[in-house]
N, C-alpha and C positions, 0 to 999 in steps of 0.2 A: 655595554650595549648588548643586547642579547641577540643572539644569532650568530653573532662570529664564533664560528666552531670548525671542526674538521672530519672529512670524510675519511682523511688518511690514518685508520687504527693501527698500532702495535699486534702483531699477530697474537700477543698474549691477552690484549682486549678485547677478540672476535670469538668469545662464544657463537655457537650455530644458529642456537635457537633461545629465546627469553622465557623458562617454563612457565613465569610467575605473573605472565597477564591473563586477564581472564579474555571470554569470547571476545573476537573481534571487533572493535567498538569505531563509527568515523572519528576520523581523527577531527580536532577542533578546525575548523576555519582559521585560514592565518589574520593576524589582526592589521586591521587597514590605518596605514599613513597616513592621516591628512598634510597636506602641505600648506603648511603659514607662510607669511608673510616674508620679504626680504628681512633678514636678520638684520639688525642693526649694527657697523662693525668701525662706527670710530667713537672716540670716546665724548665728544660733544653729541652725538646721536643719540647715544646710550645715556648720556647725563640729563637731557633733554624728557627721553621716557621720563627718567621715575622720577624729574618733577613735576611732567603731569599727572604720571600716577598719583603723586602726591595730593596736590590739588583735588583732582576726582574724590579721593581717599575724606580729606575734608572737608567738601561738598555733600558728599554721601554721609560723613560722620552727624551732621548739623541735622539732615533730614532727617536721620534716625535718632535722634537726640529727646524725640519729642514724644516719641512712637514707642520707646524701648523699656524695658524693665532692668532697675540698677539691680547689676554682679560685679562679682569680685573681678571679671576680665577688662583688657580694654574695653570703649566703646565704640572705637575706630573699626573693629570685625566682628560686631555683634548682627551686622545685616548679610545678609546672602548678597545684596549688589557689591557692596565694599569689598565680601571676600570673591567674587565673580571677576572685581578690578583687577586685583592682585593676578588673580591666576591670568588673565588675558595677556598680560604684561609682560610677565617670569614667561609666558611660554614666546612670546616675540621676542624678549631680551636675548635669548636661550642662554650658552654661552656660562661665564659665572656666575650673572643675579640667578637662574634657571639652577646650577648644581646646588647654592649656598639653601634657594629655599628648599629645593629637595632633603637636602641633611635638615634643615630645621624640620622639616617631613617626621625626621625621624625621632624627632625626640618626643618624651610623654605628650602625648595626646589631649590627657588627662589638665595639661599646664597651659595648654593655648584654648583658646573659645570655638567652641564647635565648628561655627562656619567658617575659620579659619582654620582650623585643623583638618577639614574636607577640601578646603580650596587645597593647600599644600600637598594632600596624597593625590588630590586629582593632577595637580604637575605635576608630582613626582613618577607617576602611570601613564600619562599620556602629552609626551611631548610631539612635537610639529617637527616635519621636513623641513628642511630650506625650497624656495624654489628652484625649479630646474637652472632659470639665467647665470645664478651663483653658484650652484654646483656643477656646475660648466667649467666657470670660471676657474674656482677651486682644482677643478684635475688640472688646467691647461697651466695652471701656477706650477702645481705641483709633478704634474706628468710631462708635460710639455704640449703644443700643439697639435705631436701627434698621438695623443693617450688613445684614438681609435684604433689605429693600425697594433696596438698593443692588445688589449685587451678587447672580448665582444661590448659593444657600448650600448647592445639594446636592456642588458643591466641597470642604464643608467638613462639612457633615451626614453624607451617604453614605458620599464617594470619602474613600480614604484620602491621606495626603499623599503627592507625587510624590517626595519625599526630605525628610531630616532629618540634619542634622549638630550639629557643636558649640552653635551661639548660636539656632538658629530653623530650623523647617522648611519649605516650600513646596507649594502649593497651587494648583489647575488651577481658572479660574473665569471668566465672562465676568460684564461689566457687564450688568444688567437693561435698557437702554437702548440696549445694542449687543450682541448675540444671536452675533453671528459674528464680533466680535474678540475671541480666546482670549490670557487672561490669566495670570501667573504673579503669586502672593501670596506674601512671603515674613515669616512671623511669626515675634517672638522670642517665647524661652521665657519667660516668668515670671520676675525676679527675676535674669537675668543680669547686668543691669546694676548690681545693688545687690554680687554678689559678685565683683567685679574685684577690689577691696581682698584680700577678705580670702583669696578662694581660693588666691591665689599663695600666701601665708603660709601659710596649711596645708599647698601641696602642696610647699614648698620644707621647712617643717618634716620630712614626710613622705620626702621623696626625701633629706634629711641624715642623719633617721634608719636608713635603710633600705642606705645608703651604697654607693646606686648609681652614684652623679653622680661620674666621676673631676674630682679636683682641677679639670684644666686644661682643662675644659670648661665653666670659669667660670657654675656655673648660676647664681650671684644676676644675673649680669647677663644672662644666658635672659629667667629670669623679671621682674628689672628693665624689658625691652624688650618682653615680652611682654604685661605689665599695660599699658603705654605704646601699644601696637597693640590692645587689645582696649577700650581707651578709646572708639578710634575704630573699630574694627569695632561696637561698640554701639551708634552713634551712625546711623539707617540713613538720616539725614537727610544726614550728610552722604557716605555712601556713594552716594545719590540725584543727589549733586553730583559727586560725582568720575566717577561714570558717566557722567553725562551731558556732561561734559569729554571722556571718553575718546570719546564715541558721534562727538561731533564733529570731533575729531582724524582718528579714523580716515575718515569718512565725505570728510574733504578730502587724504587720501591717495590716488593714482590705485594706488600699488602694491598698497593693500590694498582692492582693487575686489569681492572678494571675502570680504569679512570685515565681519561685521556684530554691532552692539553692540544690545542690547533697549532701546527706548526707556522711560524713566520714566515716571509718571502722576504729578506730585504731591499734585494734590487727592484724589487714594486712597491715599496714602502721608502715613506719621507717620514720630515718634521709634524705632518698634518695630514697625513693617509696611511694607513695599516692596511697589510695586505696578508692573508694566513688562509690554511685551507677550512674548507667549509663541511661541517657534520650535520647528520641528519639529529632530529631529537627534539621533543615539548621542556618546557619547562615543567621544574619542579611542581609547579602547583598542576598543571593536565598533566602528570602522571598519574595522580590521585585517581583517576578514568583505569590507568590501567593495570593498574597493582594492587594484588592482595595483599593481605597486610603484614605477608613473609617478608615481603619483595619490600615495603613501606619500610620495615625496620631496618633491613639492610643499606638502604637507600641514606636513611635517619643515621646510622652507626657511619658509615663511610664518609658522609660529611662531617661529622663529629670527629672522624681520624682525622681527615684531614685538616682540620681547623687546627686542632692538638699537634699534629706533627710540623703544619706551618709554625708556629709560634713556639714550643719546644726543641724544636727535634733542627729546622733549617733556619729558625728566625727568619724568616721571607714570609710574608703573608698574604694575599689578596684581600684587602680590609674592605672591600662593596657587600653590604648582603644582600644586593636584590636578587631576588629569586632566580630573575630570572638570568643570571651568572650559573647558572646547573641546568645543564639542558641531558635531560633523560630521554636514550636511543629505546624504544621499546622493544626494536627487534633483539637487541644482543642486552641488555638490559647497562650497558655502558653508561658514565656519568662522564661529560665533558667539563670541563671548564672553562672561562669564557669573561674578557676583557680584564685586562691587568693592570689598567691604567692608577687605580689606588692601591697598587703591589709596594709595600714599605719593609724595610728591615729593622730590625729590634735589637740593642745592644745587646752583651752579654748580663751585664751587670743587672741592666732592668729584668732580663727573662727571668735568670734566676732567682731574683726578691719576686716578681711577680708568683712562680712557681711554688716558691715557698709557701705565700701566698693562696694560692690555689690547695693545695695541699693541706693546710690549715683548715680552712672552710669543708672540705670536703671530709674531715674528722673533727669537724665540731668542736674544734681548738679557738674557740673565742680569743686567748691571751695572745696564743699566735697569730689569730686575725690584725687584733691592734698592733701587735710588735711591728711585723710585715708591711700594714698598713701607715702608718709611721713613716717608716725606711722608703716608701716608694712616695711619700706626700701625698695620699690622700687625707692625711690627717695630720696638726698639727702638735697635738699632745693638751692642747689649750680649750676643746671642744667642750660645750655642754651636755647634759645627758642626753638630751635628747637626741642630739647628733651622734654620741656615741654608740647608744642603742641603734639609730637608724640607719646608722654604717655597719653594728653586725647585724643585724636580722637582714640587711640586702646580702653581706657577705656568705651567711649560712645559709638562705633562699639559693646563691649563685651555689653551693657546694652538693646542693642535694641529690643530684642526678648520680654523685663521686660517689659518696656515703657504702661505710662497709655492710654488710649483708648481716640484720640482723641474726638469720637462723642459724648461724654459724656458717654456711656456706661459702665458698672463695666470689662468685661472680652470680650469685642465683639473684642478687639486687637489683630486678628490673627497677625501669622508672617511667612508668604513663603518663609522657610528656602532652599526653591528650589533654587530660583529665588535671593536669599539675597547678596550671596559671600563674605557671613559674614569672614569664615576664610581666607580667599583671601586679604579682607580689611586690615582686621588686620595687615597680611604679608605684606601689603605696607610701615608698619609702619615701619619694620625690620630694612631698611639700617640705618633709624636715630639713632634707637636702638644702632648699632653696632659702629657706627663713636662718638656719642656722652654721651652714657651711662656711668655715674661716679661709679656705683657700681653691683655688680653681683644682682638679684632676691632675694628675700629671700630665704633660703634649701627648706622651706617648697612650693614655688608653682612649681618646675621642676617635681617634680610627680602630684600636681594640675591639671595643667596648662594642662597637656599632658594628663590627664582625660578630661578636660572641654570641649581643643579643638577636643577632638574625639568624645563626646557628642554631639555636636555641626555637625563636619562631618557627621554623622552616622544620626542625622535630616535632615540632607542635602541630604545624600544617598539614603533616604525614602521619599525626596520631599514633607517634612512636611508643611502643614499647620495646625498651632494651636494656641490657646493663651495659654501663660506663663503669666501673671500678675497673673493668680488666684495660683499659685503654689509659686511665692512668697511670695504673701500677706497671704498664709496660715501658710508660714514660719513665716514670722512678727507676724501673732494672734498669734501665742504662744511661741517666742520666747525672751527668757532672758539672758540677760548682766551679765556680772559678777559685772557690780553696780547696778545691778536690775531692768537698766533700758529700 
C-alpha cells in the first residue's frame, strides 16, 4: 500500500541537501480516495456478487455477440461495458477477488483482449476506501473502544485515507502522547481474510467460464500460488516481522546507506492493522519531475542492488513491484521502502540453481541456460524446438543488462534500459510459452518473476543508463554453494 513510510532516518540516511533536482517544481497533488461501497465480508455475500457478475457478464456477452468482429480472444471482454462490469465488481469485492485480478493485471497484456487488459490495470491503480461505518468498526475490533483516547482520530474521522488498495487502506495519524511523531495506520478491509477460500474459486470458476485464461498460462496454479501468498499477505502480524527483518538487513548494509525501511510499532499493531512510522517522499514515477538523469540512474542502480542482494545475498525478498512500494524523499534524495506483506524467503538450494542460472544468461552460456533450467523445472528435457528456442532467447533477453563489456573494459557496459524493450522482448516469447509449454514454472518464480520484471520496468520508467556487471560480479566475489563451490 503506498504511503506507509517513515520519518524516522538513520543518521547515516540524512544527507543535508538533494544536489540532483532541478529548480523547484510544485509538488504533484496528493491523489484522491474515493470511498466505495460497504465491502462485502461473508462468504455468501461475496458468492452472491460474482454470480451476478456472472450473469451481467452473459447478458453483455449476447449483445455484443451480434455487433463484434471475430478474434482470436474471448468474446466475453471484447465490449468496454463487460470489461467496466468486471472492474465495478473487483473494486467492491476488494479483498481476494480485487488482489487475484490485480496479479492477472500483471501478466502479458499482449494475451488478454484489450478491454480487459485496461479494466485490470485500472483496479489495479485505482481501488476504493471502505466506508467510514466499517472502518470504525474495524479499529473498535481491533483497537478496542477506546482507539480515541489512543491515537488523534481526526486521521480517521475527517482526513480521508492516504491510499487504498486490494486487502486495506492507510491512514495518516500520530499517537496522542507523541504530537510530532507522524504515523502511518494500515487497516484491513472486513472479511478479507474469511474470503481467501473461496474467492479464488469463484474467480477461477469465472475466468474458465469466460475463457480468457489461455491453456498454457496454467491459471489453477495462478490462483493455487496466489491463495498460498494472500494467506500471508493477511496475516499483518506477520508482515510486522518480515519488515522488521528487512528494516535490519538493510540498516547494516553500508551500500544501502541510503535506503531506509519504516520502523513497526507493535503494541499499535494487531492481526488486521499495521502500525510504523510515516516518511515524507513521491513515488518513483513523480520523481521523474525531479531528477536528472545522474540522480535517475542512481535511483535505477540501487533498486537493482537491492533486488539482487534480496534474493542472493538474504534470500528474503519483497516480491510486490508496484511502483509505488519506493517512495523517493527529494529533499535528502533517500529511497524508502514500503509494505512487506508479499515479503517471502527462498531456499538455498533453489538460490543457488537459480544463480547459476542467472550467471549463464548473462554470459551467453545457452548449454548452461538449458542445464540450469532443467534443474530448477522450467523445462522438462521433452520440449519442442520451438519451446526450446523461446526459453533461450527470454533467458538471454533476461541476461543482457549482466553481459561483459565488449571493449575490454571491467564495468564501462552501460545498458539504456530506456531504449532496450527488454520487457517487451521477452513478452514476444509468451505465445510460444502458452501453445507449447510441458509444465507449469516452478511455485517459487510467480512471486520472482513479478519482482524482477518490475525491477526491470521501473529502470525503464527512469530511462536508466547504467552498468550491472559490477553488481553481479560482486554477488559472485562472495558468494557460496551449498558444495562450496
Amino acid at each position: 500500500v503506498p504511503s506507509a513510510t517513515t520519518e524516522t532516518l538513520t543518521s547515516s540516511a540524512q544527507p543535508t541537501e538533494n544536489p540532483f533536482i532541478p529548480p523547484p517544481a510544485a509538488p504533484p497533488p496528493p491523489r484522491t480516495i474515493s470511498e466505495g461501497p460497504p465491502v462485502p465480508s461473508t462468504q455468501f455475500s461475496r458468492a452472491l456478487s460474482f454470480t451476478t457478475l456472472g450473469a451481467g457478464l452473459a447478458m453483455g456477452t449476447l449483445s455484443n455477440l451480434f455487433s463484434s468482429s471475430t478474434t482470436s480472444h474471448s468474446p466475453v471482454f471484447q465490449s468496454d461495458a463487460n470489461a467496466l462490469r468486471l472492474t465495478s465488481s473487483l473494486r467492491r469485492l476488494r479483498g481476494a477477488a480485487l488482489k487475484l485480478g490485480q496479479m492477472l493485471s500483471l501478466q502479458d497484456a499482449s494475451l488478454l483482449p484489450p478491454a480487459l487488459s485496461a479494466a485490470l490495470e485500472d483496479v489495479r491503480t485505482n481501488a476504493e476506501s471502505m466506508p467510514k461505518s466499517q472502518l470504525f468498526q474495524q479499529l473498535e475490533e481491533q483497537w478496542g473502544a477506546d482507539w480515541r483516547d489512543k491515537v488523534d482520530p481526526r486521521g480517521f474521522e475527517v482526513e480521508s485515507p492516504v491510499a487504498a488498495a486490494s486487502l486495506g487502506q492507510v491512514h495518516s495519524t500520530h499517537l496522542l502522547d507523541s504530537p510530532t511523531q507522524r504515523l502511518a495506520v494500515k487497516v484491513q478491509y472486513p472479511g478479507v481474510s474469511n474470503s481467501i477460500e473461496s474467492d479464488p474459486n469463484n474467480l477461477a470458476r469465472l475466468v474458465k467460464y469466460t475463457a480468457v485464461a489461455p491453456k498454457g498460462l496454467y491459471l489453477d496454479e495462478i490462483l493455487r500460488v496466489g491463495r498460498l501468498e494472500l494467506l500471508t499477505e493477511c496475516d499483518y502480524t506477520h508482515e510486522a516481522t518480515q519488515q522488521t527483518k528487512i528494516r535490519d538487513l538493510v540498516a547494516s548494509d553500508p551500500q544501502l546507506s541510503r535506503v531506509n525501511v519504516p520502523q513497526i510499532y507493535p503494541e499499535h499493531s494487531t492481526a488486521q492493522i499495521l502500525t510504523m512510522d510515516w516518511a515524507p517522499g513521491v513515488s518513483i514515477e513523480q520523481a521523474l519531475t525531479y531528477c536528472d538523469q545522474t540522480e535517475r540512474n542512481r535511483i535505477a542502480k540501487t533498486i537493482l542492488r537491492i533486488t539482487m542482494t534480496e534474493l542472493f545475498t538474504w534470500r528474503l525478498m519483497q516480491t510486490d513491484p508496484n511502483w509505488g512500494n519506493f517512495l523517493y524523499d527529494v529533499d535528502t534524495g533517500t529511497i524508502s521502502l514500503i509494505d512487506f506483506g508479499a515479503a517471502r524467503s527462498y531456499d538455498k538450494g533453489f538460490v543457488d540453481d537459480y544463480f547459476r542460472l542467472v550467471v549463464a544468461a548473462a554470459n551467453e552460456d545457452e548449454d548452461g541456460i538449458l542445464e540450469h533450467s532443467k534443474s530448477l523445472g522450467f523445462l522438462t528435457g521433452e520440449e519442442n524446438d520451438i519451446m526450446v528456442q523461446a526459453h533461450l532467447q527470454s533467458g538471454l533477453i533476461v541476461g543482457e543488462p549482466f553481459r561483459k563489456s565488449s571493449s575490454g573494459g571491467k564495468y564501462d557496459n552501460t545498458y539504456d534500459f530506456g531504449n532496450s524493450r527488454i520487457t517487451a522482448r521477452i513478452s514476444e516469447q509468451g505465445s510460444a510459452f502458452l501453445k507449447h509449454r510441458l509444465t507449469p514454472p516452478p511455485e517459487e518464480v510467480y512471486t520472482l518473476h513479478r519482482k524482477l520484471a518490475g525491477t526491470y520496468n521501473l529502470c525503464i520508467k527512469l530511462g536508466a543508463v547504467i552498468s550491472c556487471r559490477d553488481l553481479l560480479e560482486e554477488t559472485m566475489d562472495g558468494y557460496v554453494f551449498d558444495d562450496s563451490s
